[in-house]
C-alpha positions, 0 to 999 in steps of 0.5 A: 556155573555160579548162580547169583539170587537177585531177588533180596536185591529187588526187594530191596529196591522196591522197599526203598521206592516204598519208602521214597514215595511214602516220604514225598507224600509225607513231605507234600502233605506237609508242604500243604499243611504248612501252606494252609496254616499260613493261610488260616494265619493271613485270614485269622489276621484280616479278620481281626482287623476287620472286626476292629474296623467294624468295633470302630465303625460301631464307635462311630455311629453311636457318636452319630446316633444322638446327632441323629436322634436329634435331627429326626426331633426336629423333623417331627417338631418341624411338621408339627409346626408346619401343621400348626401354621396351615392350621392359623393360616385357614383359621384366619382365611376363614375369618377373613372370608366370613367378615368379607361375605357378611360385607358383600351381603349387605352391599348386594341387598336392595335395602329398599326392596329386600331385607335381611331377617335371619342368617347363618353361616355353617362350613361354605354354605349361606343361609337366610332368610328375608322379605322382598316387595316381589318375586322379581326383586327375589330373582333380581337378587339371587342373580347379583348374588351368583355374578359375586365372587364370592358366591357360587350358586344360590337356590331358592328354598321357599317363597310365601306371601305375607302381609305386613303393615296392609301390604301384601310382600313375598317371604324368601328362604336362599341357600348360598355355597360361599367361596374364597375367590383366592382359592378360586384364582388359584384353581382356575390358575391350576386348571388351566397348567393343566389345560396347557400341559396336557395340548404340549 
């Protein structure tokens, strides 16, 4: 009986399967190293050109910038101007107003019943003081000072008896509030938006 040892055979075998395996992990790891390698690659070049475009880009904005620059100049010397322009507009509103009310004053006094003795005028407020024959010439006259469009209130400060020339006459102190009646058009106008805005 012949006897046949198997075992160097065997070992053999799975030697070599040692082998195969550890060349197809090999192989495969490779495989892999080479696949991220290209990858690394493909993005190390899209992030060169993207860097190009944003070196580009940059370029760009600094050509902008003083274009830039110079259109926030003239914003700034443009509400400068603006300001300016509302600032001549109320000067000469105001100018307007004073020689108007000073003109409505002397149209509203009852020359031969009331007269003027001193007057100043300081923000919208009027006052001056005057002598009149009577109380009611007084009344008569804060009453068509009220009905003016350019006035909105008037108050009695103080009444005194003083004899002038053997008569005995009444001595008056009035403060006016003077309005603008442009402006008061166009707050009655702006009330009444809202009057109708607000019954839709």
């Amino acid at each position: 009986m012949i006897r046949i040892n198997l075992l160097p055979v065997r070992q053999i075998k799975k030697k070599q399967q040692a082998i195969k395996n550890v060349l197809g992990l090999g192989i495969t790891l490779l495989s892999v190293l080479i696949v991220l390698g290209l990858v690394a690659l493909v993005l190390g070049f899209k992030v060169g050109d993207l860097q190009a475009s944003i070196g580009e880009l940059k370029k760009e904005k600094n050509k902008y910038q003083t274009v830039i620059n110079q259109i926030e100049k003239l914003k700034k010397d443009q509400e400068l101007l603006e300001t300016k322009l509302n600032m001549i507009s109320k000067l000469k509103r105001g100018s307007q107003t004073t020689v108007r009310v000073l003109d409505e004053i002397a149209t509203l006094v009852p020359s031969s019943r009331l007269w003027i003795k001193q007057m100043s005028f300081s923000g919208n407020s009027l006052k001056f003081s005057g002598i009149a024959l009577d109380n009611a010439t007084i009344a008569d006259f804060m009453d068509t000072i009220v009905a003016s469009p350019y006035f909105s209130r008037a108050e009695l400060s103080g009444t005194s008896s003083q004899g002038i020339q053997g008569r005995q006459l009444k001595a008056f102190s009035l403060t006016c509030s003077v309005v603008n009646p442009a402006d008061e058009k166009a707050k009655k106008l702006a009330a009444e938006k809202k009057a109708k805005a607000k019954k839709k």
